[in-house]
gemmi code that builds the backbone of each chain (N, CA, C; Angstrom):
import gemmi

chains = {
    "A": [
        ("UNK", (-9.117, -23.529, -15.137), (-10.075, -22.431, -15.356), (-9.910, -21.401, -14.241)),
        ("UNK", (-9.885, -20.013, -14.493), (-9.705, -18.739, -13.299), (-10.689, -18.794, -12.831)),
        ("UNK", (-10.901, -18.487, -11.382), (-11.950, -18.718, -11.292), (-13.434, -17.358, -11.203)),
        ("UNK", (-12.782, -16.523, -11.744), (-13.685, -15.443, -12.518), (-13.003, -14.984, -13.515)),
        ("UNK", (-13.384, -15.168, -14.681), (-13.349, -14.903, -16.175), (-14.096, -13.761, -16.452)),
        ("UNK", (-13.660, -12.956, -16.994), (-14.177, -11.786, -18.141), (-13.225, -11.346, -19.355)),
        ("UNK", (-13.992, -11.222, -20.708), (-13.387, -10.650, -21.851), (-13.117, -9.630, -21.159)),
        ("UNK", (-11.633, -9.395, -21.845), (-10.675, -8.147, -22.000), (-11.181, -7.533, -22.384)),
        ("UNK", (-11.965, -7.141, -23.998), (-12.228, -6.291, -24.764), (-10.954, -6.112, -25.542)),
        ("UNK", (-10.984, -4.585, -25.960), (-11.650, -3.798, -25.570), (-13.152, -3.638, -26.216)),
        ("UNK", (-13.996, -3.381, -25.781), (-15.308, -2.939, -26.012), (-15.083, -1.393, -27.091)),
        ("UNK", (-14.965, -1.164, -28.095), (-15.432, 0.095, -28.973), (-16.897, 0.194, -29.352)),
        ("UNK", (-17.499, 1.665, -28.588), (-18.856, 1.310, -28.430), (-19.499, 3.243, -29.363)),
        ("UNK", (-19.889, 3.408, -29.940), (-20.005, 4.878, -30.459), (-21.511, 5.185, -29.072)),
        ("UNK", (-21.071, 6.617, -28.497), (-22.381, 7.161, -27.808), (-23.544, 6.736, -27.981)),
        ("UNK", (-24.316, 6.244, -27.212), (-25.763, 5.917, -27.096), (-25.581, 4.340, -27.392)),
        ("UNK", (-25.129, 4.161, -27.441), (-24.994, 2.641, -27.574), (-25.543, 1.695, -26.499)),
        ("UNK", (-25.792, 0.516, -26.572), (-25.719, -0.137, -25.917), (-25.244, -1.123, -25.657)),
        ("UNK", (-24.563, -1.683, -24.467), (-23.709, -2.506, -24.422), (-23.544, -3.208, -23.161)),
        ("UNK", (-23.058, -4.906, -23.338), (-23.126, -5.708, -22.257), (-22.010, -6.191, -22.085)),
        ("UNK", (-21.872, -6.660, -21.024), (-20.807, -7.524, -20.674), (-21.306, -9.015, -19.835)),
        ("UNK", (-20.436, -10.043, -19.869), (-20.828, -10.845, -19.001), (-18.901, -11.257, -18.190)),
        ("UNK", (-19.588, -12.268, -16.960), (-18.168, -12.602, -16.318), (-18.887, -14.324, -15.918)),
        ("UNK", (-18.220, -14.846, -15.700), (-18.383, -15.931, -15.357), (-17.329, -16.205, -14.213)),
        ("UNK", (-18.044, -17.475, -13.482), (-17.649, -17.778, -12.451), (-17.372, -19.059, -11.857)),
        ("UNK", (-16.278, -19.590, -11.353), (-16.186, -21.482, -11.020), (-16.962, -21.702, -9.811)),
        ("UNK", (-16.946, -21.438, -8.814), (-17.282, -21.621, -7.587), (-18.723, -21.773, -7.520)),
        ("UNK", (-19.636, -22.303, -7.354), (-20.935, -22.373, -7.070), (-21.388, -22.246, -6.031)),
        ("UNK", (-20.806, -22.063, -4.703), (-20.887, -21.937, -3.790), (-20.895, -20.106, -3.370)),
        ("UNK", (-20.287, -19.566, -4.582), (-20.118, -18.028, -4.703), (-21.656, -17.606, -4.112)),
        ("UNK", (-21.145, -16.212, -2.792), (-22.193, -15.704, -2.228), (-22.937, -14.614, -2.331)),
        ("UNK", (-22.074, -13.682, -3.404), (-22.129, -12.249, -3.766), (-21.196, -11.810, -4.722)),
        ("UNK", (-21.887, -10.693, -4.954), (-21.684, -10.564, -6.294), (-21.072, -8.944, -6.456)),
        ("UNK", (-20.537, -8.654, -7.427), (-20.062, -6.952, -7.557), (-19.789, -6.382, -8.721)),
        ("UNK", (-19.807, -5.442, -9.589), (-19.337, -4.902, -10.191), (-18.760, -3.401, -10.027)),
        ("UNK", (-17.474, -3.480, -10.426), (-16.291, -2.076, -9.931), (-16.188, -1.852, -11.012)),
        ("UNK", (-15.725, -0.050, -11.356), (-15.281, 0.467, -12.366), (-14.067, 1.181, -12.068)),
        ("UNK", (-12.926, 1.288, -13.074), (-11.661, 1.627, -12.746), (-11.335, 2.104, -14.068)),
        ("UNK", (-11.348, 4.021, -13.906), (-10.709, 4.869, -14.397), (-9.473, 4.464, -14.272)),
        ("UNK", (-8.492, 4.533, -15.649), (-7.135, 4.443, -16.092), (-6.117, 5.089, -14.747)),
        ("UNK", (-5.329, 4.212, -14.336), (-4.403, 4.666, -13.045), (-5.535, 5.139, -11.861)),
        ("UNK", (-6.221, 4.644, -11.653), (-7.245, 5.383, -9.944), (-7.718, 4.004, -9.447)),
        ("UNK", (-8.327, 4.526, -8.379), (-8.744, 2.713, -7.892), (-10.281, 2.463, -8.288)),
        ("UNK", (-10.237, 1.039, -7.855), (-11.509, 0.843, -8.108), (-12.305, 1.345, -7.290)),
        ("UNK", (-13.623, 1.402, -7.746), (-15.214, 2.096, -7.414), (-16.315, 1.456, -7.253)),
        ("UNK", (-16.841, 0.991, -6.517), (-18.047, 0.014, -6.886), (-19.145, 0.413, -7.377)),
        ("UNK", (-19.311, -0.045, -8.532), (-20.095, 0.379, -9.168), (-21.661, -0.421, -8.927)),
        ("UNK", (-22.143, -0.994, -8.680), (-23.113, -1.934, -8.090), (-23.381, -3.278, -7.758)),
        ("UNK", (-24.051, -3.582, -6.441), (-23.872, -4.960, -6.354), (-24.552, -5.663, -6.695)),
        ("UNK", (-24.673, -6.611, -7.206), (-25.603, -7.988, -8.259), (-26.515, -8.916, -7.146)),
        ("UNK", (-27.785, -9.185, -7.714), (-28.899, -9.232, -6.187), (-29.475, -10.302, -7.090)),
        ("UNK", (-29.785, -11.418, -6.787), (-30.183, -12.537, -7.143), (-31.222, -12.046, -8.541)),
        ("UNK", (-32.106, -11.415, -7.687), (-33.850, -10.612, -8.860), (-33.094, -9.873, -10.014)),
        ("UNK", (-31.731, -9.228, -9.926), (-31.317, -8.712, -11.137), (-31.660, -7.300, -10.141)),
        ("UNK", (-30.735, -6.248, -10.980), (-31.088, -4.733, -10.380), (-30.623, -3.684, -10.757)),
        ("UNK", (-31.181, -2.759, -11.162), (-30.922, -1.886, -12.091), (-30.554, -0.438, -11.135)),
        ("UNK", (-30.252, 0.035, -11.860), (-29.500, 1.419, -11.554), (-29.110, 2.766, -12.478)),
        ("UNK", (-30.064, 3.031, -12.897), (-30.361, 4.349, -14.134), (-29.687, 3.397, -15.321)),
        ("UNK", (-28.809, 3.925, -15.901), (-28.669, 2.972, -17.179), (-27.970, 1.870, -16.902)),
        ("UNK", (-27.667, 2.011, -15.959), (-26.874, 0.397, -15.239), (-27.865, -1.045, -15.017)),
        ("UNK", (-27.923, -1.855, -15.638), (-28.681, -3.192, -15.008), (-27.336, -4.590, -14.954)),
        ("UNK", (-27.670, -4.999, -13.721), (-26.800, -6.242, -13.552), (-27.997, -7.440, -13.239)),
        ("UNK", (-27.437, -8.360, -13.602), (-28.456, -9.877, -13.613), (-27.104, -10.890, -13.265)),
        ("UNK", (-27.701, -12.080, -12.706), (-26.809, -12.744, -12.149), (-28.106, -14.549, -12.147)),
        ("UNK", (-27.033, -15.402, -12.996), (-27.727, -16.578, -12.980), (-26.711, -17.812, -12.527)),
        ("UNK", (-27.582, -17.748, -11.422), (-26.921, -19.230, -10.937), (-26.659, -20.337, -11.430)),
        ("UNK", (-27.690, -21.074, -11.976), (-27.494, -21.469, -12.871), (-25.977, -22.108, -13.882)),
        ("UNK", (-26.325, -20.892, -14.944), (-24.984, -21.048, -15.616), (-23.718, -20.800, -15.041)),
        ("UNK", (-23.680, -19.728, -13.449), (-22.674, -19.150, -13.231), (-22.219, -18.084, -13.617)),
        ("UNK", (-23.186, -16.926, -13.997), (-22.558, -16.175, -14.989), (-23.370, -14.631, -14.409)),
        ("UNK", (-22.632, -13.470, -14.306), (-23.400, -12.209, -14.077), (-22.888, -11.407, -15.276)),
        ("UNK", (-24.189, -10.367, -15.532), (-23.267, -9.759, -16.688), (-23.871, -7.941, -16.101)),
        ("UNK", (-23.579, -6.905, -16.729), (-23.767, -5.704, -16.520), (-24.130, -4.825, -17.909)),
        ("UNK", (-25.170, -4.956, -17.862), (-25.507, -4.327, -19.022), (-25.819, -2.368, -19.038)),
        ("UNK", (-24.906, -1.772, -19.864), (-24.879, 0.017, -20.104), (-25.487, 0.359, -20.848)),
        ("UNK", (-26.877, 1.181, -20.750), (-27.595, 1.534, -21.745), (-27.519, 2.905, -22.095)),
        ("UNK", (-27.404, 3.276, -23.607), (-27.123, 5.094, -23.614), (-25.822, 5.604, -23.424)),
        ("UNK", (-24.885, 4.666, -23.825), (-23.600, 4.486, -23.411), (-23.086, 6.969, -22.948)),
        ("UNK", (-22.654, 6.976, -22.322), (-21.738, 8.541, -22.617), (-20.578, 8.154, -22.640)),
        ("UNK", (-19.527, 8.995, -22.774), (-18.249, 9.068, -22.762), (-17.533, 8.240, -21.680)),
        ("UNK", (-18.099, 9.515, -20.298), (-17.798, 9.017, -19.341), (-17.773, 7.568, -18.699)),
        ("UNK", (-18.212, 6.653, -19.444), (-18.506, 5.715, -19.481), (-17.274, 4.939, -19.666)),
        ("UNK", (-16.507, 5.667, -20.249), (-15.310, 4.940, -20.462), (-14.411, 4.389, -19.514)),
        ("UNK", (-13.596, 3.003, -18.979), (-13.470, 2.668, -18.018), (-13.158, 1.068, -18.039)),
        ("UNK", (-12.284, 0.476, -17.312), (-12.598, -0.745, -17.095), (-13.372, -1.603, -16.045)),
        ("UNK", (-14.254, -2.142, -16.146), (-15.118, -2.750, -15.436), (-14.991, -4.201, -14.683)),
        ("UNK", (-15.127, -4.366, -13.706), (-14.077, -5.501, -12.893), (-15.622, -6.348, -12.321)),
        ("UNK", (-15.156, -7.517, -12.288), (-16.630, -8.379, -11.950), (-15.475, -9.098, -10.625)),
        ("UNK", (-16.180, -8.742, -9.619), (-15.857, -9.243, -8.314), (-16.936, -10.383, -7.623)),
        ("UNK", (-16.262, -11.573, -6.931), (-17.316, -12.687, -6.610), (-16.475, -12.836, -5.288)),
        ("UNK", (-17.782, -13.016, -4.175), (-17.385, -12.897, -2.727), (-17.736, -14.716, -2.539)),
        ("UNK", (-16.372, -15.500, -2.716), (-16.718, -17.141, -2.426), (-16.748, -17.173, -0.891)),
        ("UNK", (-16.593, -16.365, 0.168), (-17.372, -16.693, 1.297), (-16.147, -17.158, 2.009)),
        ("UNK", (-15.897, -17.094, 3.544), (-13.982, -17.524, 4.288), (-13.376, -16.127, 4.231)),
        ("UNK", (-12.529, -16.842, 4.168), (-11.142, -15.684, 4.177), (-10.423, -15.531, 3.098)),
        ("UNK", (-10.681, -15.984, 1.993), (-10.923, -15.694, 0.752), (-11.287, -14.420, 0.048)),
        ("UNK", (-12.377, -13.840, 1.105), (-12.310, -12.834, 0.520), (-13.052, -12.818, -0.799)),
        ("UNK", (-12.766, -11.206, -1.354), (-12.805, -11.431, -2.635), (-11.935, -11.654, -3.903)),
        ("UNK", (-12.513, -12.165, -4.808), (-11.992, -13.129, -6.159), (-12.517, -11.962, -6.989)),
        ("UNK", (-11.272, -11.370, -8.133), (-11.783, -10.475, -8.254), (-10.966, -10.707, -10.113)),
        ("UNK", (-12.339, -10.404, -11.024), (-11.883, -10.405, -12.549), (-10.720, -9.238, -13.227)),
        ("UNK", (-10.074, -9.853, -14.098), (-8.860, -8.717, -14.985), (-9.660, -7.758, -15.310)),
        ("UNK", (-11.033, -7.644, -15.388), (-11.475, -6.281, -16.091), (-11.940, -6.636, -17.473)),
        ("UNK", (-12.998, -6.030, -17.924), (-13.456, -5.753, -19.239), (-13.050, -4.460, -19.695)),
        ("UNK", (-12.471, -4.214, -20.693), (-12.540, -2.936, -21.149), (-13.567, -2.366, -21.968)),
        ("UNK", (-13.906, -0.498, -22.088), (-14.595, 0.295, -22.487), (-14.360, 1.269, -22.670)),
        ("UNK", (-14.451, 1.474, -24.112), (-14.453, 2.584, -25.490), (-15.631, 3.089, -25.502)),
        ("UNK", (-16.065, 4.485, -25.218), (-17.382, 5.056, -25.677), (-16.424, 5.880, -26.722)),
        ("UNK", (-16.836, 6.280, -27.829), (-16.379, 6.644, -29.096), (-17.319, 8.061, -29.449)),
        ("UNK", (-16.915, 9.135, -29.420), (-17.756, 10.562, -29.958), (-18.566, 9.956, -31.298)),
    ],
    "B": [
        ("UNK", (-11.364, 13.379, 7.117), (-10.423, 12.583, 5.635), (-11.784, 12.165, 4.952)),
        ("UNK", (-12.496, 11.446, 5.405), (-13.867, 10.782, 4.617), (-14.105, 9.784, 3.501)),
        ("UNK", (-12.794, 8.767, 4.531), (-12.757, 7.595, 3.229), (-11.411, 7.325, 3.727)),
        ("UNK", (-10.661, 6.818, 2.538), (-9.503, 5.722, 3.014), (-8.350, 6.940, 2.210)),
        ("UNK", (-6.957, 7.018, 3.180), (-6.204, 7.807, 2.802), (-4.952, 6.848, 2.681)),
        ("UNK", (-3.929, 6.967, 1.786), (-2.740, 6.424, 1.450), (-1.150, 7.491, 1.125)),
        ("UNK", (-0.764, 7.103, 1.774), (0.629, 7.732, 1.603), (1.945, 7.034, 1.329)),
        ("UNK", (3.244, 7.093, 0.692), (3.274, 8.193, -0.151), (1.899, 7.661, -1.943)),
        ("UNK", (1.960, 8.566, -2.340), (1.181, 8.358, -3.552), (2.081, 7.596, -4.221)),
        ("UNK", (3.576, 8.073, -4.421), (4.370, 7.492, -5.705), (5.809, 7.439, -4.425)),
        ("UNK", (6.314, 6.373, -5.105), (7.947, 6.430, -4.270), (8.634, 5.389, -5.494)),
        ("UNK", (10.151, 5.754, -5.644), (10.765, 5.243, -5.951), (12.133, 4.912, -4.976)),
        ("UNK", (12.138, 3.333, -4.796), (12.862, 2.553, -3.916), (14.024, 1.889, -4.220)),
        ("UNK", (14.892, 2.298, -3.552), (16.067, 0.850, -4.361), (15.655, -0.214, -3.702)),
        ("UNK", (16.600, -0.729, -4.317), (16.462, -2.463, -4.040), (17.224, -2.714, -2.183)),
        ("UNK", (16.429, -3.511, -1.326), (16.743, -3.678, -0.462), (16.641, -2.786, 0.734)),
        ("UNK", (15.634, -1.870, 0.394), (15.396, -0.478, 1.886), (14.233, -1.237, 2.046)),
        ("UNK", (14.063, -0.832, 3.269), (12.780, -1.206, 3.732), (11.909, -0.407, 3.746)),
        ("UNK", (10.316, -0.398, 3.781), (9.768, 0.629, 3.123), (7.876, 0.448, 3.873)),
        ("UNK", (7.353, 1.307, 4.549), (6.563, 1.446, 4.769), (5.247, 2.182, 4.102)),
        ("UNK", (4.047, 1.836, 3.422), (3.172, 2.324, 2.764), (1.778, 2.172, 3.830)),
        ("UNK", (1.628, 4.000, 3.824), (0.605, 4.084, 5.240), (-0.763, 3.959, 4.380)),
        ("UNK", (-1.488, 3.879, 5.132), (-3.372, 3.643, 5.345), (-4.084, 4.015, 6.486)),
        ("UNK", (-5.275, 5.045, 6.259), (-6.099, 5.232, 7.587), (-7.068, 5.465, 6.599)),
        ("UNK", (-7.756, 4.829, 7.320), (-9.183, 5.280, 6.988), (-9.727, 6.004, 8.348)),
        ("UNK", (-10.911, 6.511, 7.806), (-12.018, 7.317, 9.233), (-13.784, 7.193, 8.682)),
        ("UNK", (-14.129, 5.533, 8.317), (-15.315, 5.393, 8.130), (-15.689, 3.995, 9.491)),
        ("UNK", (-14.482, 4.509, 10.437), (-14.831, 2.713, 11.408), (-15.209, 1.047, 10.617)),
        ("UNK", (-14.690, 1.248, 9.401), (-15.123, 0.316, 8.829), (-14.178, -0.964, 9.829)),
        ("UNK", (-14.454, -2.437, 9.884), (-13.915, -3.422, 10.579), (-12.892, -4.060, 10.085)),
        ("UNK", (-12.973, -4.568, 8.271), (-12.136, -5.022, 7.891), (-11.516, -4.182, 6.773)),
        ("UNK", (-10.156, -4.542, 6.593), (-9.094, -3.695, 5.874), (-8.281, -4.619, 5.384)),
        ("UNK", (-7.971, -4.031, 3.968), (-6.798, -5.228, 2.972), (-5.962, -4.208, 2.847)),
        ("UNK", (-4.793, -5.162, 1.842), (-4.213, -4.659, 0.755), (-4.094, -5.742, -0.556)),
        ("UNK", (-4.101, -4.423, -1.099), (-3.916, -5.362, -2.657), (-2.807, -4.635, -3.587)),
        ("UNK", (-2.131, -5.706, -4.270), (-1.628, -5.059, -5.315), (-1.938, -5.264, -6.923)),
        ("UNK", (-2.104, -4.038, -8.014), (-2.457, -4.819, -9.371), (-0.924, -4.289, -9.874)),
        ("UNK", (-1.186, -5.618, -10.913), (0.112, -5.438, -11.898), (-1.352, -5.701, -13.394)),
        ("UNK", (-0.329, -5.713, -14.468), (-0.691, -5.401, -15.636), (-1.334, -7.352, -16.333)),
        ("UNK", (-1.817, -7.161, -16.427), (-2.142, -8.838, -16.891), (-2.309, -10.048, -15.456)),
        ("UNK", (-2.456, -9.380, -14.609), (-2.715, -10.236, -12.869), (-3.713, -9.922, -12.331)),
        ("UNK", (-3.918, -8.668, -12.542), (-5.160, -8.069, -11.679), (-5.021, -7.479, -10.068)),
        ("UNK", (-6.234, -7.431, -9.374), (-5.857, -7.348, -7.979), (-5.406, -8.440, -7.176)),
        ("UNK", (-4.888, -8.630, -6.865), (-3.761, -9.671, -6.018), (-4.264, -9.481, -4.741)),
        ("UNK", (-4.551, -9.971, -3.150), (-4.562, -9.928, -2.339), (-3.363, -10.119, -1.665)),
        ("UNK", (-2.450, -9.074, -0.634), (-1.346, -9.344, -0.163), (-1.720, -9.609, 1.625)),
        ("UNK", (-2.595, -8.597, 2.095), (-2.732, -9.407, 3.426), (-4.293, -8.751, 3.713)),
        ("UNK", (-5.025, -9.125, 5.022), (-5.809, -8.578, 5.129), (-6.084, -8.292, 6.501)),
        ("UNK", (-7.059, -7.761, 7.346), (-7.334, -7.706, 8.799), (-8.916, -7.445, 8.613)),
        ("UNK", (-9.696, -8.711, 9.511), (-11.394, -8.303, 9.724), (-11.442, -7.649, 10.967)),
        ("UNK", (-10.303, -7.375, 11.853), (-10.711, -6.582, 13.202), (-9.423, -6.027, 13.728)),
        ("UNK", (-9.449, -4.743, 14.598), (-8.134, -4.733, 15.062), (-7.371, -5.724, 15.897)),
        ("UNK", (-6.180, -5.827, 15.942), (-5.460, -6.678, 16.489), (-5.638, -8.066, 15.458)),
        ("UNK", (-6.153, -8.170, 14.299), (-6.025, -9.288, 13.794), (-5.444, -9.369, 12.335)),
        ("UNK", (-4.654, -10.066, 11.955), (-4.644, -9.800, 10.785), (-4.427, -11.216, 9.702)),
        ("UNK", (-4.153, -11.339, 8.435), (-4.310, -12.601, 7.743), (-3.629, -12.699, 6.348)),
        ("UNK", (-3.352, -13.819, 6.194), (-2.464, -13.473, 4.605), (-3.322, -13.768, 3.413)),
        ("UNK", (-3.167, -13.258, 2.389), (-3.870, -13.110, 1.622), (-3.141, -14.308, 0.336)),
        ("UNK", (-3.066, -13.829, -1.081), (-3.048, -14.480, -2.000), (-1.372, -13.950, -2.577)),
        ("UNK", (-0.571, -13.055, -2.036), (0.752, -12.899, -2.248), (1.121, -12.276, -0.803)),
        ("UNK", (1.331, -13.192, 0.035), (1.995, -12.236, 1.477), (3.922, -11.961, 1.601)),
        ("UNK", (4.053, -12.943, 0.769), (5.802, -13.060, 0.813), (6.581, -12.031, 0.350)),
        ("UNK", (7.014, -11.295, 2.025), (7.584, -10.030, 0.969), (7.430, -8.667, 2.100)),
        ("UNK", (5.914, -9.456, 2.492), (5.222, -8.005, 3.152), (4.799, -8.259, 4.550)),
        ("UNK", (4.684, -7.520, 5.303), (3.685, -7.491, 6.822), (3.279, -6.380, 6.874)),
        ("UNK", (2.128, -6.800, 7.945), (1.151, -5.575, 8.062), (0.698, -5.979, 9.951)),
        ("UNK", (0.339, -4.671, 10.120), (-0.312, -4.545, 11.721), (-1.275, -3.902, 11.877)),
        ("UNK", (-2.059, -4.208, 12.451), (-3.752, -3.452, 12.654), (-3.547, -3.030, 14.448)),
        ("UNK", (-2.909, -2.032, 14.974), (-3.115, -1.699, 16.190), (-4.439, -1.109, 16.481)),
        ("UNK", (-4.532, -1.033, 15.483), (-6.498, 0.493, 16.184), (-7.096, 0.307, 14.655)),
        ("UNK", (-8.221, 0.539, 14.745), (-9.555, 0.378, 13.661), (-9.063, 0.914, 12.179)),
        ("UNK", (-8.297, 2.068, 12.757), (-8.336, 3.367, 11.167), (-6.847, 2.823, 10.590)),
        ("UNK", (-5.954, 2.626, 11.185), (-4.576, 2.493, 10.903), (-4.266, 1.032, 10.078)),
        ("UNK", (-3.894, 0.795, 8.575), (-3.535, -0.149, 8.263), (-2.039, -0.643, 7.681)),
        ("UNK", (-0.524, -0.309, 8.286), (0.322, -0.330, 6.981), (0.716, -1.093, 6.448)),
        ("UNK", (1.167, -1.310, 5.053), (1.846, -2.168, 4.801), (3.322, -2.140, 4.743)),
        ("UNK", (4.359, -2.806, 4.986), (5.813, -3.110, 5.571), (6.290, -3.880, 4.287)),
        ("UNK", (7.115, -3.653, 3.556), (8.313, -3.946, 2.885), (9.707, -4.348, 3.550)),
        ("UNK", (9.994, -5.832, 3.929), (11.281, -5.684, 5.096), (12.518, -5.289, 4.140)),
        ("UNK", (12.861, -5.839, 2.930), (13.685, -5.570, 2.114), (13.287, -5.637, 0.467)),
        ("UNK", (13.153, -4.279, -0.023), (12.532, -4.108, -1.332), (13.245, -4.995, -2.307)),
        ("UNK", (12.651, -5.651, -3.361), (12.955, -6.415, -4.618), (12.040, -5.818, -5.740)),
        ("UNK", (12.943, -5.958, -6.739), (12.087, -5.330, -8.348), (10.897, -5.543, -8.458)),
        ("UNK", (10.207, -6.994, -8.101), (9.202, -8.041, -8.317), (8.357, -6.956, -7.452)),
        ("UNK", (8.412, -5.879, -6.360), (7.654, -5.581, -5.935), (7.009, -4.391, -6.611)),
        ("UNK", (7.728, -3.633, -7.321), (7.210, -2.973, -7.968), (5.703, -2.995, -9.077)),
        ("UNK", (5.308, -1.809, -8.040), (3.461, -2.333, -8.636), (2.733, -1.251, -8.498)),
        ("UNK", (1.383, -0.990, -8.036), (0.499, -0.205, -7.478), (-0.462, -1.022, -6.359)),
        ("UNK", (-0.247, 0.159, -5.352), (-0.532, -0.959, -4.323), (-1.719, -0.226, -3.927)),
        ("UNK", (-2.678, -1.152, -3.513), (-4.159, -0.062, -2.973), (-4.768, -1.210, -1.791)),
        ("UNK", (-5.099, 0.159, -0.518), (-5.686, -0.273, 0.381), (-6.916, 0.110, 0.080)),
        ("UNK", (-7.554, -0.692, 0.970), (-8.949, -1.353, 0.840), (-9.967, -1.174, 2.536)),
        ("UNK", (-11.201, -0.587, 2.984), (-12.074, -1.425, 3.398), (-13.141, -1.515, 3.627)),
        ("UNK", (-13.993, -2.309, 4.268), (-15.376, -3.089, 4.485), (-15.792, -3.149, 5.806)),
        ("UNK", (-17.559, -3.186, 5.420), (-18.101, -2.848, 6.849), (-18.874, -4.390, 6.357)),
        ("UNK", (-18.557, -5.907, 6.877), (-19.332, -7.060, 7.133), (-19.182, -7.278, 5.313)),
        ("UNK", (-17.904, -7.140, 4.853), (-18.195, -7.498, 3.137), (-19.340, -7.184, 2.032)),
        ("UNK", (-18.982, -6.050, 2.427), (-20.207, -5.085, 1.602), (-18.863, -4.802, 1.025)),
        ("UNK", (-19.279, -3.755, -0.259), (-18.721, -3.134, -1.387), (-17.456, -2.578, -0.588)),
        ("UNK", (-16.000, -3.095, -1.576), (-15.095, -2.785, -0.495), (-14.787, -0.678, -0.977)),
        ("UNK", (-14.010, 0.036, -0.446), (-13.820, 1.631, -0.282), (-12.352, 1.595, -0.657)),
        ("UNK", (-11.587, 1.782, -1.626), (-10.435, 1.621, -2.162), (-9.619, 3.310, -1.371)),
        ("UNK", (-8.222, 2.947, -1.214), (-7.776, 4.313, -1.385), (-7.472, 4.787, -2.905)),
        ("UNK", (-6.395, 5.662, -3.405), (-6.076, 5.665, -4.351), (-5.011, 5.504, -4.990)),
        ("UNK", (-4.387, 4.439, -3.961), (-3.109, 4.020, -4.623), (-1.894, 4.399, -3.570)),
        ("UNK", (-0.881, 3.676, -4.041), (0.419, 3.657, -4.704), (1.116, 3.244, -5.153)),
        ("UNK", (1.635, 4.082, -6.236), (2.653, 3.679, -6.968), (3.917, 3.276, -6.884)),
        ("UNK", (4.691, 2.058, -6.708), (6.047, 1.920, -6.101), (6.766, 1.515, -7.458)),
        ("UNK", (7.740, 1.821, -7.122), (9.035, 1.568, -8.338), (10.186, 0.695, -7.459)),
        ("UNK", (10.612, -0.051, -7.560), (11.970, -0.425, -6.718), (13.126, -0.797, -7.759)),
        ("UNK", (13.870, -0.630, -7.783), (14.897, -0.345, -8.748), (16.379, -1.002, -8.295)),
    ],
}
model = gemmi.Model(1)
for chain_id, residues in chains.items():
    chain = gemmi.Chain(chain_id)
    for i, (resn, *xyz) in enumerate(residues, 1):
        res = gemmi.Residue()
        res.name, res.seqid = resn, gemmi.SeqId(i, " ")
        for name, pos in zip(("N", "CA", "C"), xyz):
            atom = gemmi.Atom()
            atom.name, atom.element = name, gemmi.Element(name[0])
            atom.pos, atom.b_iso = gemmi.Position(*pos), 0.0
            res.add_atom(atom)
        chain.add_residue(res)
    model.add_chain(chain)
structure = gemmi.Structure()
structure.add_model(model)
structure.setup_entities()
């Protein structure tokens, strides 16, 4: 098992939409949490970090359950700009560093 | 600069030059990577440094070195280019592993 998983997609989503993603994670010991967005050829961006209570960010909300292991990022009101691949990053703590997902992909559709 | 700068953007290399890919940042951040993505791998960790004068291997180091003399300066070193290296390579860094500050690349070809 990788030890952060996320669907590829791609996600085809028409404007205003709404739409989630989740990533999952092996490590239980994982200390932090991230989600990056990465415009086609540019680097990644961090797009917000995942906080135990869950935490939102205008149409951005991320939640994160220990539990199952699993954070997801949910886009509400999808725009265009929106379009992008979305990378779920998990900080297992060492020199390790970060463990960082292939990306979800995202289609906002006119 | 106001953030992390990378040079060259794009190079195409033959096989077997040796090849230097610069990094400075100017946010005093402490720690500094590199990474490379390929297409179906993702970001790869090739080496990293949490302070100057220190540095560490990451999750693909074979191939590459790097030196952290002073805070802003990170490069990465190619001793003799191979195809396999061909990628996009992006520096990286962090103030105590907070959200890492990407540059924007480069693109290498080795041929």
């Amino acid at each position: 098992r990788k030890e952060v998983e996320q669907d590829p997609g791609p996600f085809n989503v028409p404007e205003g939409a709404t739409v989630a993603f989740n990533c999952t994670y092996s490590n239980s010991a994982s200390q932090s949490f991230f989600w990056y967005r990465q415009d086609c050829r540019k680097e990644p961006k961090l797009l917000m970090s995942v906080y135990s209570s869950g935490n939102e960010d205008g149409r951005f909300t991320a939640q994160l359950n220990r539990a199952s292991q699993y954070i997801s990022l949910l886009i509400r009101d999808s725009k265009l700009s929106d379009s992008a691949t979305y990378l779920c990053v998990v900080n297992i703590g060492g020199n390790r560093k970060l463990i960082w997902g292939l990306g979800t992909s995202l289609a906002v559709n006119p | 600069i106001a953030g992390i700068t990378q040079a060259p953007t794009s190079q195409i290399l033959a096989a077997g030059r040796r090849m230097t890919l610069r990094c400075t940042q100017d946010m005093r951040h402490n720690a500094m990577y590199w990474y490379r993505q390929d297409l179906g791998l993702g970001l790869r960790l090739i080496h990293y440094s949490n302070t100057a004068g220190t540095t560490g291997k990451g999750e693909v180091p074979d191939g590459y070195s790097v030196s952290r003399a002073n805070t802003d300066d990170f490069p990465l070193t190619l001793a003799s280019a191979v195809p396999s290296q061909t990628s996009v390579y992006f520096c990286a860094s962090s103030r105590q592993l907070k959200g890492y500050t990407f540059g924007s690349g480069t693109r290498l070809t080795v041929v």
